[in-house]
C-alpha positions in Angstrom: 48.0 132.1 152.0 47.4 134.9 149.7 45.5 136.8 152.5 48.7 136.3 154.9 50.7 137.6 152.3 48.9 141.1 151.4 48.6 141.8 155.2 52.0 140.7 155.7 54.2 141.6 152.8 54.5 145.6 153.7 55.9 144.9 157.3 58.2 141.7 156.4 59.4 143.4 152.9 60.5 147.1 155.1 62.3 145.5 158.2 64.1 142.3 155.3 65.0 145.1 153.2 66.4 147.0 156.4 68.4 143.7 157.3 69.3 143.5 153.6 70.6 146.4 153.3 72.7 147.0 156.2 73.9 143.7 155.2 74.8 144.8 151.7 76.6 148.2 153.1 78.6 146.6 156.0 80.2 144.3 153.2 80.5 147.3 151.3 82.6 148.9 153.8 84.8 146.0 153.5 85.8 146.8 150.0 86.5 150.3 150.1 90.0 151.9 151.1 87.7 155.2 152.3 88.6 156.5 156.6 85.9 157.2 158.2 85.5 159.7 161.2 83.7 159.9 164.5 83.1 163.7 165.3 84.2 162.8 168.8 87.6 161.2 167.6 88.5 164.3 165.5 88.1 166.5 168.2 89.6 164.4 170.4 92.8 164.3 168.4 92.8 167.6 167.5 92.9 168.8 170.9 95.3 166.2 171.5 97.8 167.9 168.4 97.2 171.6 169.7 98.2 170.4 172.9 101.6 169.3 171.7 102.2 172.9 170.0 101.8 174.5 173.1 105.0 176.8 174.2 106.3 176.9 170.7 107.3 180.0 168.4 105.1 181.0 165.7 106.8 179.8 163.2 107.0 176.6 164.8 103.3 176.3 165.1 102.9 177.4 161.9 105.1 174.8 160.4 103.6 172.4 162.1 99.8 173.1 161.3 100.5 173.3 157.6 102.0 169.5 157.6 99.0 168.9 159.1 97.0 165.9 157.1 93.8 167.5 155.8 91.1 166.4 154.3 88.9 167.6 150.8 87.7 170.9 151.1 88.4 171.1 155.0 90.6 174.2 156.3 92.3 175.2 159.0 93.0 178.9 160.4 95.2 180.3 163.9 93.4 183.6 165.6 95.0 185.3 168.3 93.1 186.6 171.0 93.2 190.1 169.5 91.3 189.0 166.6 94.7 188.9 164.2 94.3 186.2 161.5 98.3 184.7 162.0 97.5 181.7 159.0 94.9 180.4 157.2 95.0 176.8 155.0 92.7 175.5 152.9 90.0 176.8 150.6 90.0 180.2 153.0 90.4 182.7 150.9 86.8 184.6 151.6 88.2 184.8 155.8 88.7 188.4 157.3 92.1 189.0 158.1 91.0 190.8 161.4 88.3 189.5 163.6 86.2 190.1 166.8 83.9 188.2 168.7 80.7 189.1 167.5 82.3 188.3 163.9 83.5 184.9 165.6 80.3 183.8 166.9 78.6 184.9 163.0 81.4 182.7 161.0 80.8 179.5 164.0 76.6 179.7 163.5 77.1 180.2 159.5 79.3 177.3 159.1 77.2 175.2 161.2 74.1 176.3 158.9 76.2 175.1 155.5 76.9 171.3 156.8 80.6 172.1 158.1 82.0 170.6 161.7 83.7 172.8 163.5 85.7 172.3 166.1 88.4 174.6 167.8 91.2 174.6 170.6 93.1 176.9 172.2 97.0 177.2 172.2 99.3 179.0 174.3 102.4 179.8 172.6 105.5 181.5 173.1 105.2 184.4 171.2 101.3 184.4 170.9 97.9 183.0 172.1 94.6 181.9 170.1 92.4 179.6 169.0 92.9 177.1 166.1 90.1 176.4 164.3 89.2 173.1 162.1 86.8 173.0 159.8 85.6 169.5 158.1 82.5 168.9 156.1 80.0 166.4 157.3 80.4 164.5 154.7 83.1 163.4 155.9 82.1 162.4 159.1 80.4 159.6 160.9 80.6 156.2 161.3 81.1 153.6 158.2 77.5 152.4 158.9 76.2 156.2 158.8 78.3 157.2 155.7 77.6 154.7 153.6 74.0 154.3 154.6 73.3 157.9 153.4 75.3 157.6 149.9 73.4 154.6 148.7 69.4 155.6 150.3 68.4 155.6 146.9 69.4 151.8 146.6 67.1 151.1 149.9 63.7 152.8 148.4 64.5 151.2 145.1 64.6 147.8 146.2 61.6 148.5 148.8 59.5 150.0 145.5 60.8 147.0 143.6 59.7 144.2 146.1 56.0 146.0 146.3 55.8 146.7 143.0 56.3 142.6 142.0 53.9 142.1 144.5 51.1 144.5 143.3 52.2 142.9 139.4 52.3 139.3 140.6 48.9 139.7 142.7 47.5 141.4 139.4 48.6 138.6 137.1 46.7 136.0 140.0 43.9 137.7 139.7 43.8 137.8 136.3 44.2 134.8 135.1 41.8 133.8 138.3 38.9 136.2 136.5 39.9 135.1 132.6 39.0 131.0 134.3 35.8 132.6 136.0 34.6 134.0 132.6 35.8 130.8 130.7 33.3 128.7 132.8 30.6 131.9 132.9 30.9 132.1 128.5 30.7 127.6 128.7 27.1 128.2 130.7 25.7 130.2 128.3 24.2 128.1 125.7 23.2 129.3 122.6 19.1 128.8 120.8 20.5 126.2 119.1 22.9 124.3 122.0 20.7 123.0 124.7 23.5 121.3 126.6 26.4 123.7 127.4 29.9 121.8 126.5 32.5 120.2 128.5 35.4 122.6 130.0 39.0 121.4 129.7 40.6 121.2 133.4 44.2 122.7 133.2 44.7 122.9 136.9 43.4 120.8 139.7 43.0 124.0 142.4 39.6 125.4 143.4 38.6 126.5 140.4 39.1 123.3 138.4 37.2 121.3 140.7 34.6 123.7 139.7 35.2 123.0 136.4 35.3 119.3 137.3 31.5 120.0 139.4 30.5 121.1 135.9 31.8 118.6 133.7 29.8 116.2 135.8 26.7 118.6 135.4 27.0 118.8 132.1 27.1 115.0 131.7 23.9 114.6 133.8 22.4 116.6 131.2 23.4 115.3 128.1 22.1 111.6 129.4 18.8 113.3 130.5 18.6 115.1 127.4 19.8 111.6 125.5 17.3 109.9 127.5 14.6 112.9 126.7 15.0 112.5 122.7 14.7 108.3 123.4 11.1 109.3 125.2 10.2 111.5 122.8 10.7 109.3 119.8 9.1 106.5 121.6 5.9 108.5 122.4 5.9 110.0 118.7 6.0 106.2 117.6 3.1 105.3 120.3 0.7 108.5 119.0 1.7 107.5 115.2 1.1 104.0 116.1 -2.4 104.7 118.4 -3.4 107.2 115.7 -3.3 104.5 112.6 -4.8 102.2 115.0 -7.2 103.8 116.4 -8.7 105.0 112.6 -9.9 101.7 111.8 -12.4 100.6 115.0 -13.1 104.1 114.1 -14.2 103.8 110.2 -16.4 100.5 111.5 -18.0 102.4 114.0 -18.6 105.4 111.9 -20.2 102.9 109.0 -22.4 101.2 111.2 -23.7 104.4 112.4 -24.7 105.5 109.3 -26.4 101.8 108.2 -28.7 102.4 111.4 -30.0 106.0 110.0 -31.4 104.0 107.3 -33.9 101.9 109.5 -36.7 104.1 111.2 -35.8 104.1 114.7 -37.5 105.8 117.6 -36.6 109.4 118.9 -34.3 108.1 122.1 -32.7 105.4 119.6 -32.0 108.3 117.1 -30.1 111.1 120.0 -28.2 108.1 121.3 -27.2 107.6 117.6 -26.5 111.0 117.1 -24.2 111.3 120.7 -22.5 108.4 118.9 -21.6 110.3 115.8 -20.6 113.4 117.6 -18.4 111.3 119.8 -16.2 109.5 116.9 -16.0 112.5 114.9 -14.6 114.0 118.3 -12.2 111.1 118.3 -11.3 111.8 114.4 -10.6 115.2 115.5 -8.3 114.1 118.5 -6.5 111.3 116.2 -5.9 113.9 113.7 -4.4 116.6 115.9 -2.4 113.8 117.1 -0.8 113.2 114.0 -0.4 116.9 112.7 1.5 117.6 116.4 4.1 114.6 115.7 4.9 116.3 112.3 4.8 119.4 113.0 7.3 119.0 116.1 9.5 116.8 113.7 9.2 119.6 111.1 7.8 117.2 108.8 4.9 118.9 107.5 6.4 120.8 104.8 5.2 125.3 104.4 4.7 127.4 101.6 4.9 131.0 102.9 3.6 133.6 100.7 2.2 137.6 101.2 -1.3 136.8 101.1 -4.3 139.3 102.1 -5.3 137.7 105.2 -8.4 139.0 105.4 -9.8 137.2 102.7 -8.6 133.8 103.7 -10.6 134.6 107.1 -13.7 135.8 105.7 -13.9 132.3 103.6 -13.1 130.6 106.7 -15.6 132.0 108.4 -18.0 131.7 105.3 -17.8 128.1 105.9 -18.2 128.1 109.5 -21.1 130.2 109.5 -23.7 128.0 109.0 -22.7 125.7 112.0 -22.6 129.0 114.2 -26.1 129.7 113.3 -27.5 126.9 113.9 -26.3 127.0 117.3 -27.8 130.1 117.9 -24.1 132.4 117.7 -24.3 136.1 117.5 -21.9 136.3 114.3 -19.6 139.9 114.0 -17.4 140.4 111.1 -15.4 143.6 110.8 -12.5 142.8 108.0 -12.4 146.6 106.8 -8.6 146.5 107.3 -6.7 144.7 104.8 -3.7 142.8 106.5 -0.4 141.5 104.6 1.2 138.8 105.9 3.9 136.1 104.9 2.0 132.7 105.5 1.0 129.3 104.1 -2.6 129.8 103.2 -3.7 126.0 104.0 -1.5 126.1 107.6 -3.7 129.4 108.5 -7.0 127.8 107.5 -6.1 124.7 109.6 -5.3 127.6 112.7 -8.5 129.1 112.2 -10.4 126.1 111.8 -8.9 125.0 115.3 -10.0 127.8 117.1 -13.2 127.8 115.4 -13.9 124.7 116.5 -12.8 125.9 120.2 -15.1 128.0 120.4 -17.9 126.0 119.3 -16.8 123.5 121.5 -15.8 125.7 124.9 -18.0 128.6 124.5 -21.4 127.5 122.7 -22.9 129.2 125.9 -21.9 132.5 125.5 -23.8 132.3 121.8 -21.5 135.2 119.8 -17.8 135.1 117.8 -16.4 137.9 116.9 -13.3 138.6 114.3 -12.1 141.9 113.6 -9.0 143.7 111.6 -7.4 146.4 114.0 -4.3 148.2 114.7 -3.0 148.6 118.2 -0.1 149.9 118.6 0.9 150.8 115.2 0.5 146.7 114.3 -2.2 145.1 112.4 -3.8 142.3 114.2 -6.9 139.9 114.1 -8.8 139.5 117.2 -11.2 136.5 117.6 -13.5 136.9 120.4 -16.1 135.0 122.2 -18.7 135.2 125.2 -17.5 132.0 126.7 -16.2 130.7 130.7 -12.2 131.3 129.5 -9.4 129.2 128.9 -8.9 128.8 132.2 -11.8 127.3 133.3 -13.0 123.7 132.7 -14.9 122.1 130.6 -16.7 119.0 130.1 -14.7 118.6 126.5 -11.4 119.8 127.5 -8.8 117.8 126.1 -5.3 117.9 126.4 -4.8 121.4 124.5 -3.4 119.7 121.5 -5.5 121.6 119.1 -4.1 124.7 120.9 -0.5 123.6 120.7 -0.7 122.5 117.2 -1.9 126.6 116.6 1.0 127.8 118.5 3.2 125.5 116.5 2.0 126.7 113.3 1.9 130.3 113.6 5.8 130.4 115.4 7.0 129.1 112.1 5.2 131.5 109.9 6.4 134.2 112.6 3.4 135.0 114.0 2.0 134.9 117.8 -1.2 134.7 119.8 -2.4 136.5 122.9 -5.5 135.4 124.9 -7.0 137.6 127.5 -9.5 136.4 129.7 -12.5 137.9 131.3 -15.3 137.3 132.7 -16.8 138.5 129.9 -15.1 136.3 127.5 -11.6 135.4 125.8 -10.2 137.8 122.8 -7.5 136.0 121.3 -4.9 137.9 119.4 -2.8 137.3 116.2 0.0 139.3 115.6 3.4 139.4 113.7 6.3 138.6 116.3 8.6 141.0 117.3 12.2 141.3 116.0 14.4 138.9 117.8 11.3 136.4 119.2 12.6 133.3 119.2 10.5 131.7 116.1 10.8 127.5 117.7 8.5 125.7 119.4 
């Protein structure tokens, strides 16, 4: 409809205003007491009254012309066919009192020129012969329609720039409000860090756009029960790894004590490496338990931090201190370069714990690459610590992959003391990368 209407409106608004006004001006025409003449008619009827003169004495022309009816500012003058001016009437005054015909034919073009009808007729009388000439101004003339039409235009292009103007305003204020609803549903799909479901719109109208709205409230809905139904999975799998974990510990602690009662009894070589495969594997499990437990907490944000500007550099080089011996006795390449000293807001025991997990990843994942590295650097006007190793990469497999809890629980742990990693793999090896987040870096898990 509003289509129709903008290719519509200019042609129906000119020819209804046309009919409306011509309407308007015909009733008009009914009110006023103005005559209104037909050039045809006057000179019809003045022929018609010079006619009647004809054979008469001067001064009975003359008489009779000047009880002539006139109109405003028309005027009437006799010349004879000398060129004698015999009587003038009217605003006449600037008229020669002697004429001839090539002052005639000048005065007739002139008049014609300045909006005057002119109109003459000739009379034969008694005593002399001429023409009598009548002058009217065109204002005057026409019909009632013609008349009135031109002394009111203005009213015909006012009401034609009204009626368009009201439609440019009413189609602006359409589209307005049209473009302030789009932007009210646009501003209700942003969420913000904290708002993971956008809210509910309230449906004023029941057009186009609010069974958008209505689309979206049902949207919305879907997600708030998925997200309801999330949180219900989530704290039921948080119960099951709590639950597993404290489980789990005890077969664990029984297994773990017999082992050790059997490495009091003298046992042959293949008894003793299936004994130690048992060890390795429930401290493994211990390991797996425990990063279960610290990932429920730390994803509840149980596990309480203590952030302080610590030297970082010294709580790696006694991490590494008490890794070392377990690197060399599996044969690791060991390089240490802590030259730069690096300050940094964090909890001294939660960066041990992120070190000691990626430690233990690379004695796990890249024992056959044989070399760790950890260096203080700048790049890029930052100070960062790069841990590298010789191993296959993250993203290959390995026989004691696990789920990447001990790398989530890392990630975890440095977000909330503001801090990132970086990994880039090669097939040289993986350089991992701690830095300080930038400004703005979202700082939740």
């Amino acid at each position: 409809m509003i289509i129709l209407l903008s290719l519509f409106i200019f042609p129906i608004s000119y020819l209804g205003v046309n009919f409306l006004y011509y309407s308007v001006i015909m009733q008009l025409g009914n009110f006023t007491s103005e005559e209104f003449y037909e050039p045809e008619e006057i000179k019809e009827e003045w022929d018609t009254e010079i006619a009647s003169l004809e054979g008469l004495t001067n001064d009975e022309i003359l008489s009779h012309l000047e009880n002539v009816e006139m109109l405003p500012e028309s005027l009437v003058f006799w010349l004879t066919d000398e060129g004698e001016m015999l009587m003038s009437y009217g605003q006449a005054d600037h008229l020669h009192k002697e004429w001839n015909v090539s002052q005639a034919i000048d005065y007739m073009w002139k008049e014609q020129e300045d909006n005057y009808f002119t109109t003459l007729s000739y009379i034969d009388g008694a005593e002399s012969s001429g023409y009598v000439v009548l002058q009217i101004p065109e204002s005057y003339l026409g019909s009632e329609w013609e008349v009135l039409r031109d002394r009111y235009s203005f009213v015909w292009f006012i009401t034609l720039g009204l009626i368009w103007f009201l439609f440019v305003f009413i189609s602006w204020v359409f589209f307005n409000q049209l473009r302030k609803r789009l932007v009210r549903i646009q501003k209700n799909m942003e969420v913000s860090k904290n708002q993971l479901v956008p809210s509910k719109m309230n449906v004023e109208k029941d057009d186009e756009i609010g069974q958008l709205e209505h689309s979206f409230n049902r949207m919305v809905k879907q997600l708030q029960e998925s997200r309801e139904k999330e949180k219900t999975e989530e704290i039921i799998r948080k119960r099951l790894i709590a639950n597993l974990s404290h489980d789990l510990r005890t077969p664990l602690s029984i297994i773990n004590g017999h082992s050790h009662k059997l490495k009091q009894y003298n046992l042959n070589p293949r008894a003793n490496e299936s004994l130690k495969i048992i060890n390795d594997k429930v401290n493994f499990m211990a390991e797996l338990i425990d990063n279960l437990s610290s990932y429920t907490v730390l994803s509840e944000g149980k596990l309480a931090i203590n952030k302080q500007s610590l030297n970082i550099t010294t709580v790696v080089r006694s991490s590494i201190i008490a890794w070392y011996p377990i690197f060399e006795e599996l044969g690791f390449d060991i390089e240490v370069d802590l030259t730069l000293p690096i300050e940094w807001e964090v909890d001294e025991i939660w960066l041990r714990r992120v070190l000691d997990n990626l430690f233990q990843n690379v004695q796990r994942h890249a024992r056959e690459g044989k070399y760790i590295s950890l260096k203080t650097m700048k790049e890029r006007g930052t100070a960062v610590l790069k841990i590298g190793d010789h191993g296959p990469g993250m993203t290959t497999s390995s026989k004691l992959s696990g789920a990447g809890i001990g790398l989530s629980i890392v990630d975890m742990m440095l977000q909330q003391m503001n801090l990132k990693k970086t990994v880039s793999d090669s097939s040289e090896g993986t350089i991992i990368t701690i830095l300080p987040m930038d400004e703005g870096e979202s700082t939740e898990y």
